[in-house]
C-alpha positions as CSV (number, residue, x, y, z in Angstrom):
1,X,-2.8,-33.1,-3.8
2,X,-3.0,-32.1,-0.1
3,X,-4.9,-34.4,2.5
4,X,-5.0,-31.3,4.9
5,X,-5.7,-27.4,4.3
6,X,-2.9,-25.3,5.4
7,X,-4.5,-22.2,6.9
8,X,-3.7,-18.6,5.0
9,X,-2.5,-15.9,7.2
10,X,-3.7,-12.3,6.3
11,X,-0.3,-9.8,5.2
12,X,1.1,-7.9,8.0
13,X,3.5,-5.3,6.8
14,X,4.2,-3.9,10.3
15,X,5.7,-7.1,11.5
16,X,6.9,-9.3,8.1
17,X,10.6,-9.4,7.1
18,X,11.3,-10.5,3.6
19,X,15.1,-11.3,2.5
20,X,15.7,-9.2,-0.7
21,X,14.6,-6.3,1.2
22,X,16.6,-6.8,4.2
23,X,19.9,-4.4,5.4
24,X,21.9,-8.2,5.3
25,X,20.7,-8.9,1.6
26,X,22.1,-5.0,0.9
27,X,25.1,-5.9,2.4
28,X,25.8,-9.2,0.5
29,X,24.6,-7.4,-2.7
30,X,27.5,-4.9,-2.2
31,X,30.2,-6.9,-1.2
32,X,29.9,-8.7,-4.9
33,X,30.5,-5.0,-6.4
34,X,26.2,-4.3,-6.8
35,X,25.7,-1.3,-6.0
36,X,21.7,-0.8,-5.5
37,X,19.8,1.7,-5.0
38,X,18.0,2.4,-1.7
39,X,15.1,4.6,-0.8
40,X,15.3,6.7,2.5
41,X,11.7,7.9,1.6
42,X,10.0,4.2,0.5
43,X,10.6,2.7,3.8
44,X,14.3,1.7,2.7
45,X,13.1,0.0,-0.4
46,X,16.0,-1.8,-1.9
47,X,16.0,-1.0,-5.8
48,X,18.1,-3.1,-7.9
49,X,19.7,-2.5,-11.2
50,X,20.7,-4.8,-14.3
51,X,21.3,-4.4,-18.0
52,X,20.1,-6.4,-20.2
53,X,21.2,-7.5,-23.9
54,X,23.9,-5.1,-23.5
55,X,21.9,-1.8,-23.7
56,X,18.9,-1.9,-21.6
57,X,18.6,-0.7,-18.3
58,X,16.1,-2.3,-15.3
59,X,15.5,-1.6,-12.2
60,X,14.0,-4.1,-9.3
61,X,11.8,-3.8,-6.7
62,X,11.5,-7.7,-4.9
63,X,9.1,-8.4,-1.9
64,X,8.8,-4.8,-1.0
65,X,5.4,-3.6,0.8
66,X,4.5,-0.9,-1.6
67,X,1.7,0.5,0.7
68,X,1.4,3.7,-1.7
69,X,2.6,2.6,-5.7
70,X,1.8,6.5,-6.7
71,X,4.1,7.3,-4.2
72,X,7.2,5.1,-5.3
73,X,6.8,6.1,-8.9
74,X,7.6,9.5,-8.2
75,X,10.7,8.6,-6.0
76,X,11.9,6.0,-9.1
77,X,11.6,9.1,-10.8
78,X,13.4,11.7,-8.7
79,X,16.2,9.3,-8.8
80,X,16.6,9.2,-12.1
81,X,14.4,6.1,-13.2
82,X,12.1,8.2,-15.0
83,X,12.6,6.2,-18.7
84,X,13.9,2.9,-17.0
85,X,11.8,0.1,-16.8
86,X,10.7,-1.2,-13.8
87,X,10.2,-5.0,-12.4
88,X,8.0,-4.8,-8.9
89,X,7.2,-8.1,-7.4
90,X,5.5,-6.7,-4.0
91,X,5.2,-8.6,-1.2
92,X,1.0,-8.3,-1.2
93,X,-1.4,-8.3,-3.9
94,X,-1.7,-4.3,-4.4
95,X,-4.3,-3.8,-7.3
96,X,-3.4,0.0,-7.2
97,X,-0.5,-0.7,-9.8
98,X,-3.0,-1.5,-12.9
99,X,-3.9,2.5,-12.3
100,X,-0.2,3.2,-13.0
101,X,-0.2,1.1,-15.9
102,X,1.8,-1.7,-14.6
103,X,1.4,-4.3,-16.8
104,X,1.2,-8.2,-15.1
105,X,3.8,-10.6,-16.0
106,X,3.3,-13.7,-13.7
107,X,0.2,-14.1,-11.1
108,X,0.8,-14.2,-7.7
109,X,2.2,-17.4,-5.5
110,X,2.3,-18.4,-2.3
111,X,5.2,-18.6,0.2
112,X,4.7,-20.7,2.9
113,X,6.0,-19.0,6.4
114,X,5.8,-20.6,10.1
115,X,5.4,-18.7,13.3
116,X,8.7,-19.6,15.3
117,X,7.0,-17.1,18.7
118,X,5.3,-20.2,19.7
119,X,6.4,-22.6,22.4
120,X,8.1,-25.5,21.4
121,X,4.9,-27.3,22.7
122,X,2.6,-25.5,20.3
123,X,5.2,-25.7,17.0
124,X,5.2,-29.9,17.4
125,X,1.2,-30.1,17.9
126,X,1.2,-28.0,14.9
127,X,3.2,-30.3,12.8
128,X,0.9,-32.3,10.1
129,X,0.6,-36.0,11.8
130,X,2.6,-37.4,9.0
131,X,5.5,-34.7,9.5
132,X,5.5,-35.3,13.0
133,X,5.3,-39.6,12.2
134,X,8.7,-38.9,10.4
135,X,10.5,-36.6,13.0
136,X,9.9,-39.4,15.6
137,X,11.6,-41.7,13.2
138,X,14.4,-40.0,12.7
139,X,14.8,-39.1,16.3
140,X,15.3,-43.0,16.7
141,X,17.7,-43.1,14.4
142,X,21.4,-42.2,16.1
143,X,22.0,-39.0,14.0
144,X,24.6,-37.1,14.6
145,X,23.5,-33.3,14.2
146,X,26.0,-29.9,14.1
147,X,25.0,-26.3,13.7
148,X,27.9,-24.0,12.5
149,X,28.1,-21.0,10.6
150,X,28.5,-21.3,6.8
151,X,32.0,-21.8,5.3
152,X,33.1,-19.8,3.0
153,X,34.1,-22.4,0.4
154,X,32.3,-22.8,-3.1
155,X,33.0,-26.6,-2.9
156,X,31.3,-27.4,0.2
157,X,29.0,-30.6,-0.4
158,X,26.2,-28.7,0.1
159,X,26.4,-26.0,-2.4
160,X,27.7,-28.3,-4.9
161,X,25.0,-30.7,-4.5
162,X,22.5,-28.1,-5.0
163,X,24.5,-26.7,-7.9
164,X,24.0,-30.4,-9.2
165,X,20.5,-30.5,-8.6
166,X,19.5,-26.9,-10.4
167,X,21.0,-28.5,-13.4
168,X,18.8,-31.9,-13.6
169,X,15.8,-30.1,-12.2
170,X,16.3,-27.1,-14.6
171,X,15.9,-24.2,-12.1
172,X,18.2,-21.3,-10.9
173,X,18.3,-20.4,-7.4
174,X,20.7,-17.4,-6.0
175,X,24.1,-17.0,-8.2
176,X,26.8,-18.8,-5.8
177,X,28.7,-15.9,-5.4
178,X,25.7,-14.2,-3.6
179,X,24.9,-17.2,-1.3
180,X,28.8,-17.0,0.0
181,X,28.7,-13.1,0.1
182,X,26.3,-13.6,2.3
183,X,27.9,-15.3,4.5
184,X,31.2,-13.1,4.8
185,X,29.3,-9.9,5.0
186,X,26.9,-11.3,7.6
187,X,29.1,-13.2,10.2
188,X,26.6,-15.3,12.3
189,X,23.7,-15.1,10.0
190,X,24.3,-18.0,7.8
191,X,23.7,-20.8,9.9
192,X,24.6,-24.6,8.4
193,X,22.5,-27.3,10.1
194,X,23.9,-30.9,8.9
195,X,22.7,-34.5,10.0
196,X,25.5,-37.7,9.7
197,X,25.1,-40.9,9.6
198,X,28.3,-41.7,11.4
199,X,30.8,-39.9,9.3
200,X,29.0,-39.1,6.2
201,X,26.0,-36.1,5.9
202,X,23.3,-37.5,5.1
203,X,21.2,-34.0,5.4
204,X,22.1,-29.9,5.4
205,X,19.8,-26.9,5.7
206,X,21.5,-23.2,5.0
207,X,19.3,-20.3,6.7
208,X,19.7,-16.8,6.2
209,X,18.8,-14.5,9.4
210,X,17.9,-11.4,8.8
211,X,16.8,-9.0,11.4
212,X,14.5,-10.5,13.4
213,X,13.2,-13.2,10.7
214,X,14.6,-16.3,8.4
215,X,14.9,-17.9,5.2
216,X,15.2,-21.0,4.5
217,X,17.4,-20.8,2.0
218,X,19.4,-24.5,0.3
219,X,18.8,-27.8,1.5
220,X,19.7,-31.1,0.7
221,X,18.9,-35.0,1.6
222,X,20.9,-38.0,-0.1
223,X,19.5,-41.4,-0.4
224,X,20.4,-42.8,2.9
225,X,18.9,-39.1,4.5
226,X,15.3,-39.6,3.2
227,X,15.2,-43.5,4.9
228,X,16.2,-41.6,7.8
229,X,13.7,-38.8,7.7
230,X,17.0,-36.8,8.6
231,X,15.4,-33.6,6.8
232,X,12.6,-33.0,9.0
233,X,15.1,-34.0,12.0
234,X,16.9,-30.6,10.9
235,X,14.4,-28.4,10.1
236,X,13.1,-29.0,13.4
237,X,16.2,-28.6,14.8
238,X,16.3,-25.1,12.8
239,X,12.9,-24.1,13.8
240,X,13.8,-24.8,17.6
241,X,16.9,-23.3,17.6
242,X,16.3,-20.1,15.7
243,X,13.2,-19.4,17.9
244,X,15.7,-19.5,20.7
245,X,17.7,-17.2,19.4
246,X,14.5,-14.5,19.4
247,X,13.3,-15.3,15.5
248,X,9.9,-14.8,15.0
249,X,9.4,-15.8,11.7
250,X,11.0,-18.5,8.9
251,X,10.0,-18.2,5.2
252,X,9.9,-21.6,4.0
253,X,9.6,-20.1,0.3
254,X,7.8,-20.4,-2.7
255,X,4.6,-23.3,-3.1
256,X,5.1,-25.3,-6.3
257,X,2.5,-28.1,-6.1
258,X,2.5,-28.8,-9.8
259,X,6.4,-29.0,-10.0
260,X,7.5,-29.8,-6.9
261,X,4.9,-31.2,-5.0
262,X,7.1,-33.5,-2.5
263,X,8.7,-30.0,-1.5
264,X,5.2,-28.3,-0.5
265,X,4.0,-31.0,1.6
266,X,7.5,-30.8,3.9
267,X,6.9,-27.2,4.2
268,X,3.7,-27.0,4.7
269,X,3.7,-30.2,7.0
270,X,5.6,-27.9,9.6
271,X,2.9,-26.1,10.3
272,X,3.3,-23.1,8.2
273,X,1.0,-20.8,6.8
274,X,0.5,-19.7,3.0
275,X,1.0,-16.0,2.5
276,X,-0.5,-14.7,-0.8
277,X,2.7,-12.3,-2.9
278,X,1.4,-9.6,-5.1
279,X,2.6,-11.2,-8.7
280,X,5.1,-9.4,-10.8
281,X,4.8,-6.3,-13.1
282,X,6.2,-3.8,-15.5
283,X,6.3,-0.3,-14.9
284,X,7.3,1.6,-18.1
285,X,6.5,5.5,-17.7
286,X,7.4,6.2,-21.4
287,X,4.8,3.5,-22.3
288,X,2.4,4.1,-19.7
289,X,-0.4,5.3,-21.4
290,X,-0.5,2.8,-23.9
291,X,0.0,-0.3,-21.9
292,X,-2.5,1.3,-19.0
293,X,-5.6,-0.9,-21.0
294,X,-3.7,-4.1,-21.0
295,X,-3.6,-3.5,-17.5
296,X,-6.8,-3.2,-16.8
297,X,-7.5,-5.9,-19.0
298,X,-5.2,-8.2,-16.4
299,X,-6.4,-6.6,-13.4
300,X,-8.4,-9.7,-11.9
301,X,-5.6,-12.0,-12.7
302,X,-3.6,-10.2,-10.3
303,X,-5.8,-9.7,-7.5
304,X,-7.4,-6.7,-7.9
């Protein structure tokens, strides 16, 4: 699929962000009336909670570094989780979970995440040649680029365009109402990047900033945007400026080289890593016991 090998980076919990687990993503979360649960004692772990078919309660633990699993069983339990289901999708493979009895419900993927502490030097000979090939092009090209914080306004061209594309592709991305909660309860940290063509946008990136890191988060490129290469023109333009600004990190997100394979070679053409996530799992205490052999069963599936 590839004609280069991206290299992996090992997991460094002491100096990775992740989004869902961010103080921004709690804030957006509670301005659309969430109300999640946080735990003081788990390193701040955002816990979030959903009902499902009307009657059953879950609880959700996304990209969190669960550095001891015992550990955050008790706590789920201390807060009153003890019979709730739980969802973890950790942010590194963590084997210990098949001891609770977590039972595995997707493998783990990859993200792909880029080091923006580099010099700007460094970040462009990193760029795969044909990456770099287009960026020259569309550096040639007269576009007109803007950076502003994102509007408020569900019928930007933008989010309606991706709103559009989730439906022909058959995906779902964030709810709408999340992505703009976002950016009232974070002023600043929703930044819009947008290449014209003259007067019509031809191109848009939407990153998140959170803390010290970033997400890339919507994008989209018409017709005329991909003969000018004007997507790589703004993600560069993002990279650059948001290592300015003192990020260290951008998560470039999932990997899909079966679905989406156009997608992974732009990310990974920027020079980014792959990060390995730890999969997804059940945690049932009622059913604990009974499930624990299935788990073991699915053990190497996940990593362990």
């Amino acid at each position: 699929m590839f004609d280069f090998i991206p290299p992996t980076t090992p997991n460094r919990p002491d100096t990775q962000g992740t989004l869902p687990q961010s103080e921004e993503f709690l804030h957006a979360l509670r301005a659309t009336g969430q109300d999640p649960l946080v735990l003081e004692r788990m390193n701040n772990a955002v816990v979030l909670r959903q009902r499902f078919w009307g009657r059953l309660d879950v609880a959700m633990v996304n990209r969190a570094r669960i550095a001891n699993p015992f550990r955050l069983l008790e706590i789920l339990q201390e807060e009153g989780l003890r019979r709730t289901p739980v969802i973890l999708s950790p942010e590194a493979p963590t084997p210990d979970l098949a001891q609770l009895g977590a039972v595995p419900l997707f493998s783990p993927g990859h993200i792909a995440r880029l080091d923006l502490s580099r010099s700007p030097e460094r970040r462009r000979a990193a760029l795969h040649q044909k990456w770099r090939n287009r960026l020259r092009h569309a550096e040639t090209q007269g576009l007109r680029l803007t950076r502003q914080n994102m509007p408020v306004d569900p019928n930007h061209w933008l989010l309606t365009a991706d709103c559009a594309q989730q439906s022909q592709r058959g995906y779902r991305s964030w709810p709408l109402a999340l992505t703009l909660a976002y950016a009232q309860a974070n002023t600043g940290m929703a930044k819009l990047f947008q290449a014209f063509d003259g007067k019509e946008p031809v191109a848009a990136i939407l990153v998140l900033r959170h803390g010290r890191d970033a997400t890339y988060h919507i994008a989209h490129t018409t017709a005329r945007g991909k003969a000018l290469s004007a997507h790589n023109l703004l993600m560069w333009e993002a990279m650059s400026w948001l290592s300015a600004q003192g990020c260290k990190t951008l998560d470039l997100g999932l990997i899909n080289t079966e679905d989406a394979p156009g997608l992974a070679r732009f990310k990974l053409g920027t020079g980014a890593s792959l990060h390995r996530l730890g999969g997804t799992w059940v945690i049932w205490p009622p059913m604990g016991r009974l499930l624990a052999p299935l788990a073991r069963l699915d053990r190497r599936m996940m990593g362990g």
